[in-house]
C-alpha positions as CSV (number, residue, x, y, z in Angstrom):
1,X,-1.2,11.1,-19.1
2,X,0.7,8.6,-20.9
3,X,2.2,10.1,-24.1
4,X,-0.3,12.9,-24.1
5,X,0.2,15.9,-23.8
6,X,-0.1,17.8,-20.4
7,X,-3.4,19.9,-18.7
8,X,-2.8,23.7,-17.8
9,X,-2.3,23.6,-14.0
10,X,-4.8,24.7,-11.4
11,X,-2.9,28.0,-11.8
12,X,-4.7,31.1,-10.0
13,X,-3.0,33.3,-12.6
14,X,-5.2,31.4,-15.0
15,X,-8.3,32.9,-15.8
16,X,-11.5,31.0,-15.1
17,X,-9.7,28.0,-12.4
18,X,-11.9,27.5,-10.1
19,X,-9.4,26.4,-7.2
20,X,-10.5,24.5,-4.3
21,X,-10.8,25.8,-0.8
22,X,-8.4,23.1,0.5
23,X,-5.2,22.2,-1.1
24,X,-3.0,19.0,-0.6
25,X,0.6,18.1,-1.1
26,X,1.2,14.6,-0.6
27,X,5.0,13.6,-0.4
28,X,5.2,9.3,-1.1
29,X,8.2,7.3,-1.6
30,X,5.7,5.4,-4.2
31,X,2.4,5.7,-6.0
32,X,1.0,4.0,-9.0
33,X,0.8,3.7,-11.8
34,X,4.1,5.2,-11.5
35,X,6.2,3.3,-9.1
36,X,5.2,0.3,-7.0
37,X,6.4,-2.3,-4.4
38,X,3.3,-2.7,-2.3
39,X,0.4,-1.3,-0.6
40,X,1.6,2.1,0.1
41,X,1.3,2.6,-3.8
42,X,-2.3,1.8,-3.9
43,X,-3.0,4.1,-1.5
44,X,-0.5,7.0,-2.9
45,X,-1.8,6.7,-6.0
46,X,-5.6,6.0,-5.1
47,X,-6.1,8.6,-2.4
48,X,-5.5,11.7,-4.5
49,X,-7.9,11.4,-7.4
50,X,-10.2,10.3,-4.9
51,X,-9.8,13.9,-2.7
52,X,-10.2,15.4,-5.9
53,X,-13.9,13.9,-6.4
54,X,-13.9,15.4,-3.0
55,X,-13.3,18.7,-3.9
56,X,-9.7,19.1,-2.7
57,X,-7.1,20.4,-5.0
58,X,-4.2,17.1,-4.3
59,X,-0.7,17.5,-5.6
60,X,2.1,14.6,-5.7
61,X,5.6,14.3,-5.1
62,X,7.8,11.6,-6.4
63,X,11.8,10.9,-6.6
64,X,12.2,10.1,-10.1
65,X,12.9,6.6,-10.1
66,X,14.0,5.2,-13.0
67,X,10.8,3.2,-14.0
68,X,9.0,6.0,-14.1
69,X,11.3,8.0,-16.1
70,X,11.0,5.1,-18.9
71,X,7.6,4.1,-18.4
72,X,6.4,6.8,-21.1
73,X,4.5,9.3,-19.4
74,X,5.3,13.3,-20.1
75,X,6.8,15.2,-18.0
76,X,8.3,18.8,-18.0
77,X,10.8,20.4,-16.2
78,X,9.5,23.5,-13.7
79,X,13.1,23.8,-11.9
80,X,16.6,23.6,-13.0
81,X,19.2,22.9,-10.3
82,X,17.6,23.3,-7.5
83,X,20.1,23.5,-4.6
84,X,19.0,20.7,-2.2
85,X,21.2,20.1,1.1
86,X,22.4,16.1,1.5
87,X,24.3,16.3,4.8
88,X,27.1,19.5,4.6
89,X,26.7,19.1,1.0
90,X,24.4,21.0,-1.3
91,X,23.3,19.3,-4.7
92,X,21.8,20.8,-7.4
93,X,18.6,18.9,-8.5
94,X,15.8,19.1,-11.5
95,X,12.0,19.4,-10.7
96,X,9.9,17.9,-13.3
97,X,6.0,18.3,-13.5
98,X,3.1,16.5,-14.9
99,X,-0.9,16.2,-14.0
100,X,-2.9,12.7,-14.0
101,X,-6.2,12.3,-15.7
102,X,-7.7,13.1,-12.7
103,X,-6.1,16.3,-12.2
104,X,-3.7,15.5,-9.7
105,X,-0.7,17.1,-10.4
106,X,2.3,15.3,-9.8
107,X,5.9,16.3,-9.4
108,X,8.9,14.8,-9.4
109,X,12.3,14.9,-7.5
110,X,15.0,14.4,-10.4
111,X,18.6,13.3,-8.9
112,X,20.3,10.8,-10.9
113,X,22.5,9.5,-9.0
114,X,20.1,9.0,-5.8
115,X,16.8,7.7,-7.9
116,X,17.7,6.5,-11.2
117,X,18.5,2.7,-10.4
118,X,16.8,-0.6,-11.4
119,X,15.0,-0.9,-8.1
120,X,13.3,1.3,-5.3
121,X,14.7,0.8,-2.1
122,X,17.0,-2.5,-2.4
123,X,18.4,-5.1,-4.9
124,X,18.7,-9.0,-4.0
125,X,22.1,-8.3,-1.6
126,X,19.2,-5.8,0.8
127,X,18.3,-2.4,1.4
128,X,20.7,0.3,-0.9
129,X,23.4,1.4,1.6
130,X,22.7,5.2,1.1
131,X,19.0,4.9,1.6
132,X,19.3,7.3,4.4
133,X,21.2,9.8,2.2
134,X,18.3,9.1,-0.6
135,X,15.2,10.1,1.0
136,X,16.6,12.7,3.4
137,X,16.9,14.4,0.5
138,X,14.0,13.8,-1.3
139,X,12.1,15.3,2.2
140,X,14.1,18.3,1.7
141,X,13.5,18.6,-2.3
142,X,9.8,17.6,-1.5
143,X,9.7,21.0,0.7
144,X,12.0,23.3,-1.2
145,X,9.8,22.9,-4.7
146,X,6.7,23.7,-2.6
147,X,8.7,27.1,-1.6
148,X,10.0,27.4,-5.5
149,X,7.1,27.1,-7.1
150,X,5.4,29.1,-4.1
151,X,3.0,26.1,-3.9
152,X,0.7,27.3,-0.8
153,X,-0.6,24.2,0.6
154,X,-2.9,23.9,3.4
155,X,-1.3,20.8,5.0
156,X,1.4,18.1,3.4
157,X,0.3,14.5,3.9
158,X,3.1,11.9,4.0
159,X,3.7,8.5,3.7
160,X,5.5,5.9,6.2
161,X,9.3,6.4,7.0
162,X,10.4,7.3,4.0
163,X,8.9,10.7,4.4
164,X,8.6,11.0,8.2
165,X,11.9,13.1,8.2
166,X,9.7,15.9,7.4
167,X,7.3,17.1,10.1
168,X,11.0,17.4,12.0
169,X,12.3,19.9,9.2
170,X,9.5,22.0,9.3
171,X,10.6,22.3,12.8
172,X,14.0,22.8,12.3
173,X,15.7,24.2,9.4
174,X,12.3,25.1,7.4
175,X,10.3,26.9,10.4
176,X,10.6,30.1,9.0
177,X,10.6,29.5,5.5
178,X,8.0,31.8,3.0
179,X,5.0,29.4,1.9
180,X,6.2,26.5,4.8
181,X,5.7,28.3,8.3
182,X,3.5,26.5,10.5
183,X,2.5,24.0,7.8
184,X,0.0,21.3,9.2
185,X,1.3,17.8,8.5
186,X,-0.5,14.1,8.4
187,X,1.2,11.0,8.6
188,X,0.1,7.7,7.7
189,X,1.5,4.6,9.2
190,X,1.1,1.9,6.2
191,X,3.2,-0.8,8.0
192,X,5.0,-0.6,11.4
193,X,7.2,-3.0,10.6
194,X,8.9,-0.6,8.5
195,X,10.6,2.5,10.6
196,X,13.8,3.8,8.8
197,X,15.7,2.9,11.6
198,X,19.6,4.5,11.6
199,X,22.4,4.7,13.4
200,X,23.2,8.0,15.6
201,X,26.3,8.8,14.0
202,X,24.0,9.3,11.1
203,X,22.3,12.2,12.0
204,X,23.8,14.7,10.4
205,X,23.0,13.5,7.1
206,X,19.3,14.3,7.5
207,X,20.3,18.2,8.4
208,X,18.7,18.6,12.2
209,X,20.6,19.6,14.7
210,X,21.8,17.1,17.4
211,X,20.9,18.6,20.4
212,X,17.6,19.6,19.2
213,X,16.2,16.3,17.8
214,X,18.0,13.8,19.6
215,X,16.7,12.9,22.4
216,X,13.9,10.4,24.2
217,X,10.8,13.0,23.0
218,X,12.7,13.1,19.7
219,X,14.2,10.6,17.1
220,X,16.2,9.0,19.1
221,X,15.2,5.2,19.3
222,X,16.9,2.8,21.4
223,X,20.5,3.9,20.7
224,X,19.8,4.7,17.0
225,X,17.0,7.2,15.6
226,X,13.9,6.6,13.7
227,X,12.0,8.9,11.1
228,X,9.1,6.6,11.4
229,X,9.0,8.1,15.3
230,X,10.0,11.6,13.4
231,X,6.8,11.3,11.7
232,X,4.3,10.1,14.7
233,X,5.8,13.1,17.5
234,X,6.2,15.5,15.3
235,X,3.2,15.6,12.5
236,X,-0.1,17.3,13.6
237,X,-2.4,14.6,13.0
238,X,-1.3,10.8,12.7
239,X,-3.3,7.8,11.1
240,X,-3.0,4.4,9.8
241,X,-4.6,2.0,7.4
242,X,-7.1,0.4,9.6
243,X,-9.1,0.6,12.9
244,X,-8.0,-2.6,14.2
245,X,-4.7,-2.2,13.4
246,X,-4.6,1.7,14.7
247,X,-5.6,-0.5,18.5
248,X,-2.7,-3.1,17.8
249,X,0.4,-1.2,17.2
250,X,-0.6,0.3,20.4
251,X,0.0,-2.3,22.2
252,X,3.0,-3.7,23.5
253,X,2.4,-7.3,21.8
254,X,1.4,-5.5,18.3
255,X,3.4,-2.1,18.9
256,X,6.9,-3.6,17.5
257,X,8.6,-1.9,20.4
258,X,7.0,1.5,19.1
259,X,4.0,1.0,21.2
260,X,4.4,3.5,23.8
261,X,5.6,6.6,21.3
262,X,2.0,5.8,19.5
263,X,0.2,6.1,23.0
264,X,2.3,9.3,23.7
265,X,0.1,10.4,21.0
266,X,-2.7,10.2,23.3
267,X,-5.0,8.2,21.8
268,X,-5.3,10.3,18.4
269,X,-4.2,7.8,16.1
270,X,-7.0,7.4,13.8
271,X,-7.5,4.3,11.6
272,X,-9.1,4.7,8.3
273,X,-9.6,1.8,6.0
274,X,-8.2,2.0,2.6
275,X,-10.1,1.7,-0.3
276,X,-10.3,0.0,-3.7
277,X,-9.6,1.2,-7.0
278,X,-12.7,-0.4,-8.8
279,X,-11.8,1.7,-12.5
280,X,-9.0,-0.9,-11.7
281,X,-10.3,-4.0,-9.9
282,X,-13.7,-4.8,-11.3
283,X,-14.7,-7.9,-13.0
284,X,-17.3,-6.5,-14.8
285,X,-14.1,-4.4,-17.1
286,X,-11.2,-5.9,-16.3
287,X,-9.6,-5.9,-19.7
288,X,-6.8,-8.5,-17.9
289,X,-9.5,-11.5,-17.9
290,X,-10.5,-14.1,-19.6
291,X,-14.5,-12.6,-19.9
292,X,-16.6,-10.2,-17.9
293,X,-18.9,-11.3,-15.2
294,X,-21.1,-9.4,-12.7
295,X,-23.0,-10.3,-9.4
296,X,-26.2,-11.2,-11.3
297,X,-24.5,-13.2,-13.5
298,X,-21.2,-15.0,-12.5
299,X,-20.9,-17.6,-15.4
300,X,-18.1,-15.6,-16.7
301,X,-15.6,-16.7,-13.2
302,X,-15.9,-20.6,-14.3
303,X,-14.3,-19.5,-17.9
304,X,-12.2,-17.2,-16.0
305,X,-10.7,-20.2,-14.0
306,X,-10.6,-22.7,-16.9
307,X,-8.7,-20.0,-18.4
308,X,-6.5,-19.4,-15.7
309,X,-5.9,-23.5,-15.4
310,X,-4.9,-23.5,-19.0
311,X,-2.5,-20.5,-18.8
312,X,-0.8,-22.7,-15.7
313,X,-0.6,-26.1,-16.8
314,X,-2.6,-27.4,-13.7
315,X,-5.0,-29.9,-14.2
316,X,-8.1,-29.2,-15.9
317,X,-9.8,-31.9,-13.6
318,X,-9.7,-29.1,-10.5
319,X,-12.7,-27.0,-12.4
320,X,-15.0,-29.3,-10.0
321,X,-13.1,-28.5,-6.5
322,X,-12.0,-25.2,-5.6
323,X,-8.8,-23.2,-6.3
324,X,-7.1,-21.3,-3.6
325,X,-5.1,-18.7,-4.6
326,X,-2.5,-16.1,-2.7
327,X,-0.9,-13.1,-4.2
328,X,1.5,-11.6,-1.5
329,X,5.3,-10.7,-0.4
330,X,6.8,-13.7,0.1
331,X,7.5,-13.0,3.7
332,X,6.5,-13.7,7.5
333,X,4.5,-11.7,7.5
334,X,2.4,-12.7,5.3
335,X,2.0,-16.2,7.0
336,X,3.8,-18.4,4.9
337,X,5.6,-20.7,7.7
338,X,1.9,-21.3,8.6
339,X,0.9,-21.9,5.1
340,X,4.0,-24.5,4.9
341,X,3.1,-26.3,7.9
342,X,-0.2,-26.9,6.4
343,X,0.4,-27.8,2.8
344,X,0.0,-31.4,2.8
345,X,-3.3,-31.1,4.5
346,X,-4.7,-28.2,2.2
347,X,-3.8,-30.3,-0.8
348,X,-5.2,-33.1,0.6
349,X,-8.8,-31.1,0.5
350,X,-8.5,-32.3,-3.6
351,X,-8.4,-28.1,-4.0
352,X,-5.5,-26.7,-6.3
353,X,-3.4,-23.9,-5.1
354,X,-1.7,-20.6,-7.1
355,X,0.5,-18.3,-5.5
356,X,1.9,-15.3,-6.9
357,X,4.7,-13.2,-5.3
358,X,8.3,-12.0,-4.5
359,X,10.8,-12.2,-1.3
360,X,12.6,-13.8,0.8
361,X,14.6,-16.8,-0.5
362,X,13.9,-19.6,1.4
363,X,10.2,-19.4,1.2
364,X,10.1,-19.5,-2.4
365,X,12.7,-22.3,-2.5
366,X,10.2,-24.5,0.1
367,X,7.0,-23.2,-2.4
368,X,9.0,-24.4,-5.3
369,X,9.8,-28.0,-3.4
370,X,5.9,-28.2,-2.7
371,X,4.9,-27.5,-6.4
372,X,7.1,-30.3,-7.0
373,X,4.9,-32.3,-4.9
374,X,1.8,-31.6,-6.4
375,X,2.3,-31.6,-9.9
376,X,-0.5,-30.4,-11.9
377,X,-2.4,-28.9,-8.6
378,X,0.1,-26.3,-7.4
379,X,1.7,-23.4,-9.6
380,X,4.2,-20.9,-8.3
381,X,4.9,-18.0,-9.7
382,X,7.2,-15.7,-8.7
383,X,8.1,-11.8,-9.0
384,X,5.2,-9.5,-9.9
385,X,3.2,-9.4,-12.8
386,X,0.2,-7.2,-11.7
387,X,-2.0,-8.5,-15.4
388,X,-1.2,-12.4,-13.7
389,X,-2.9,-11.2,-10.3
390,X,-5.6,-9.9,-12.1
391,X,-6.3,-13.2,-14.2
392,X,-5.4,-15.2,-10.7
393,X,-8.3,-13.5,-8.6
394,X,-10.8,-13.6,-11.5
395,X,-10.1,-17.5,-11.7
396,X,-9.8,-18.6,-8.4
397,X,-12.8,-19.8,-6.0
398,X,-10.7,-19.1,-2.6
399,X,-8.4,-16.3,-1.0
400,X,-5.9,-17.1,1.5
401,X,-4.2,-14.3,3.7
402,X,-2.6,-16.0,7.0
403,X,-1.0,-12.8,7.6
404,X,0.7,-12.5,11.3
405,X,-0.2,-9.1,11.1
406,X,-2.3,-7.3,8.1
407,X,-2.2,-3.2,8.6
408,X,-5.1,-3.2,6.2
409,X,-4.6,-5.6,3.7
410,X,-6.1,-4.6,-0.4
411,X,-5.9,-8.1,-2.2
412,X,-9.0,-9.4,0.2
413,X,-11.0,-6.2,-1.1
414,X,-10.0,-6.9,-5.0
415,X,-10.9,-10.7,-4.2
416,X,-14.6,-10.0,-2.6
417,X,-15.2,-8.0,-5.8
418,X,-14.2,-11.0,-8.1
419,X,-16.6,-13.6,-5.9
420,X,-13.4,-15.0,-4.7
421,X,-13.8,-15.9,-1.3
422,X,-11.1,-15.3,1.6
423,X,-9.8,-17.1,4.6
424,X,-8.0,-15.0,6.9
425,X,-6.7,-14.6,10.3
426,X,-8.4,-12.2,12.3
427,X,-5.8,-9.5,12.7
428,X,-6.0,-5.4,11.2
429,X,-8.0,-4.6,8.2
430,X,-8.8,-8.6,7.9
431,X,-10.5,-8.4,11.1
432,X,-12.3,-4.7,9.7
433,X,-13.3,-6.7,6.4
434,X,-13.9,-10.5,6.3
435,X,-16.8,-11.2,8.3
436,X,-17.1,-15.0,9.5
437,X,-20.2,-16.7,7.4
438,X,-23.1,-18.4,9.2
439,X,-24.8,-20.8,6.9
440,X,-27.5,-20.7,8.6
441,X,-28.0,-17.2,8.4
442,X,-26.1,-16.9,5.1
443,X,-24.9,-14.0,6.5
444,X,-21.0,-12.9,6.3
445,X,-18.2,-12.9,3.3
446,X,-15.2,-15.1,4.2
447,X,-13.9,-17.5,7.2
448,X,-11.9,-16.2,9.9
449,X,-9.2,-17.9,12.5
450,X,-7.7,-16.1,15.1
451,X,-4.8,-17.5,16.5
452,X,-1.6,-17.5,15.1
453,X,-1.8,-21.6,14.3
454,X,-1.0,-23.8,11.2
455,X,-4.1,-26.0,12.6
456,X,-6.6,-23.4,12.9
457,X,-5.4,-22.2,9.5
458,X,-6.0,-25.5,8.2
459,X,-9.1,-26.2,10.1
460,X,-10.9,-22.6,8.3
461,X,-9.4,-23.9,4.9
462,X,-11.1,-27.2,5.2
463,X,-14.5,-25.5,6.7
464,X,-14.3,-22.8,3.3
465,X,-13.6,-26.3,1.0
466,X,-16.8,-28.4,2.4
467,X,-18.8,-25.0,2.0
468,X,-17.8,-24.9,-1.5
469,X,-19.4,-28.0,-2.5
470,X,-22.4,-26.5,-1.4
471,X,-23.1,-24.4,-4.6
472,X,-26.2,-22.3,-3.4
473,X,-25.1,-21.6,-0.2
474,X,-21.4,-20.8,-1.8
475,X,-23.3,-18.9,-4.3
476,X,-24.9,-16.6,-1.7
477,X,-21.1,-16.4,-0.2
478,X,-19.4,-15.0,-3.0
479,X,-22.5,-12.3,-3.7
480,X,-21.9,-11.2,0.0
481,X,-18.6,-10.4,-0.7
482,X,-19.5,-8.9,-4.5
483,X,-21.9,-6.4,-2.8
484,X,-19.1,-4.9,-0.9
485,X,-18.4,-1.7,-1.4
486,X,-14.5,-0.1,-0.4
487,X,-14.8,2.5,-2.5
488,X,-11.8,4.8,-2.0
489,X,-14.8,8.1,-1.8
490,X,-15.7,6.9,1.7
491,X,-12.2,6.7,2.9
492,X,-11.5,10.1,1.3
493,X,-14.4,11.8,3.1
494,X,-12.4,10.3,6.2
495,X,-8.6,11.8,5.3
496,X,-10.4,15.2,4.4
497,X,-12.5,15.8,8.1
498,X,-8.9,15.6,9.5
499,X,-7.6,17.6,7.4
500,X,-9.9,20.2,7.8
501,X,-9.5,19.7,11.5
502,X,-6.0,21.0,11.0
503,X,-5.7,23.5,8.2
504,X,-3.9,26.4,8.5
């Protein structure tokens, strides 16, 4: 919908609309192509286009960040000064309106002063201060435009923390409300890690009443509250991003001390695996690469990767050993003290190694020191540029993703699709996707370690570079993965049996 002009709605007062029997509002703190930081995005912007396929009429709420008020997309306003509460305080607040290729319809929740900054959440000093204040009241603008415009959903599905503040309004202050009585909710768990943790004295700012909501059954969460545990007690239906990972955080190892409100649940919480984009991620029309390729012909990756070589001033010698390649958050999380601790043995495999990503300080400061090291076999690039990780998976022969802990992980999906093949530990949606290969079976896609261990990391590194030199059997590797399918219509049919389960 960039720069064109927008569809009529799927209005019932328009003749001839043939509207769907089951009708979703999704509420996400993020979604592309609009607004991105990580995975949640994908899936935000992925899902909904995918239910439509489905036959689901999807809707999408936004704040109106800045980058998507200057990306150049049309929008148009559907409410003026819409009053909106913020703690005692009522704001007035603009509703703007546009609809995707696809049909999704998106909307966004227009405060300046709460949305139009240079980042989402958090600048280089940490989180924003107010970002309580911001998305309590994007929940509450999320539900009063469904009541303004007299959108009739059949459910709402929301997104991590950000949004969990809502299956407690609908509860509270909203019970009663035309269009919002008894409204079905889903929530979707895309990282644990993140809860939208707050102090109690902060309460009030979201609107619910103390001695209703805070308590042990409630938000309150080890002194403070949580609307991360607002979403999982009080939404209708709750999933995450994988199967494994929908066991783990309901554990007491994997729960990050949220275990036991999960299992309170009673073993409801239902993993489904996310899918890929592949109109986006597909080698075969990537306009972001060097040339095409396909998995009957895959000449095209070795000009990909001399390409990619050139473009980072590595050595043109490492077109004859393999290139390893990670595209992540620079974080913990992600594995990187393990990836530090084996450095000097990875590089001393011959292999070259690209990273690509944005975080936390001292890792990229130790990434830089080892690029230093390695001159013409290690570049590091850092912040996001999403055309680079596109050019970075077409060229590279190798995938590594460490990860402590992986909800679902997406990049190991794009990189099976590109014939790029991943090592990763054996935790979430790495353990639901990367299947150990057997050579003498030639069955599986990727290698696998398991415990948390810069040795074992090393070891499967080492293992995936010997393999390499291989080419037949390496051949037959990378087609394993290329077969794959992840396509986001299988995870879709998933989302849309629960929410048929629950419909009002």
């Amino acid at each position: 919908m960039k720069n064109q002009p927008l569809k009529a709605l799927n209005n019932p007062d328009i003749p001839g609309v043939n509207l769907a029997d089951l009708k979703v509002l999704m509420v996400s703190s993020e979604a592309v192509p609009f607004a991105k930081t990580g995975g949640l995005a994908d899936v935000a912007g992925s899902l909904p286009p995918a239910l439509v396929r489905q036959g689901v009429e999807a809707a999408l709420v936004l704040p109106a960040y800045r980058t998507i008020l200057e990306s150049g997309y049309s929008w148009r306003p559907v409410i003026g000064n819409m009053p909106v509460p913020l703690g005692n305080a009522m704001l007035p607040t603009d509703v703007l309106e546009g609809e995707t290729e696809e049909g999704v319809r998106v909307y966004l929740i227009d405060r300046e002063d709460l949305f139009n900054r240079p980042n989402l959440y958090g600048n280089r000093h940490g989180d924003y201060y107010d970002n309580l204040e911001r998305f309590s009241f994007f929940c509450h603008g999320a539900l009063r435009l469904a009541n303004a415009l007299s959108i009739t959903p059949d459910l709402l599905h929301l997104h991590d923390w950000q949004t969990g503040l809502i299956p407690a309004l609908l509860k509270g202050p909203y019970w009663d409300w035309p269009n919002l009585t008894g409204m079905p909710t889903v929530f979707t768990i895309h990282n644990l890690g993140y809860q939208g943790n707050f102090g109690s004295d902060r309460l009030w700012v979201t609107g619910l009443s103390h001695s209703q909501f805070y308590h042990a059954d409630g938000l309150e969460y080890w002194g403070s509250f949580s609307l991360l545990k607002s979403g999982i007690v009080y939404a209708h239906a709750v999933t995450t991003v994988s199967p494994t990972y929908a066991r783990e955080i309901q554990t007491d190892q994997g729960g990050m001390a949220m275990a036991a409100v999960l299992r309170s649940r009673g073993g409801d919480v239902r993993g489904i695996l996310n899918g890929v984009d592949y109109g986006i991620w597909n080698p075969e029309t990537d306009p972001h690469i060097e040339t095409h390729y396909t998995l009957r012909d895959t000449t095209g990756k070795g000009r990909c990767k001399a390409a990619l070589l050139r473009e980072l001033h590595l050595d043109a010698n490492l077109m004859e050993a393999p290139l390893l390649c990670i595209i992540s958050r620079l974080d913990e999380q992600k594995g990187f003290d393990l990836l530090l601790s084996a450095i000097d043995g990875i590089m001393e495999t011959g292999a070259g190694l690209v990273i690509l990503g944005s975080g936390k300080a001292w890792i990229s400061h130790a990434l830089s020191e080892a690029q230093n090291r390695f001159p013409g076999r290690m570049a590091l690039r850092t912040g996001f540029d999403v055309n680079l990780a596109h050019r970075m998976i077409a060229g590279s022969d190798i995938f590594l993703m460490p990860s402590l802990y992986e909800p679902c992980g997406l990049t190991q999906m794009y990189a099976f699709k590109y014939g790029t093949v991943p090592v990763a530990r054996g935790t979430g949606g790495l353990e639901d996707t990367v299947l150990s290969f057997d050579p003498p079976t030639r069955e599986g896609n990727g290698f696998k370690f398991y415990s948390y261990d810069a040795l074992d990391f090393l070891q499967s590194v080492q293992e995936a570079v010997r393999l390499y030199r291989k080419r037949p059997v390496w051949e037959q590797l990378m087609q394993n993965g290329m077969k794959m399918d992840f396509s986001w219509d299988r995870s879709a049919k998933a989302y849309t049996d629960i929410y048929r389960s629950i419909k009002r």
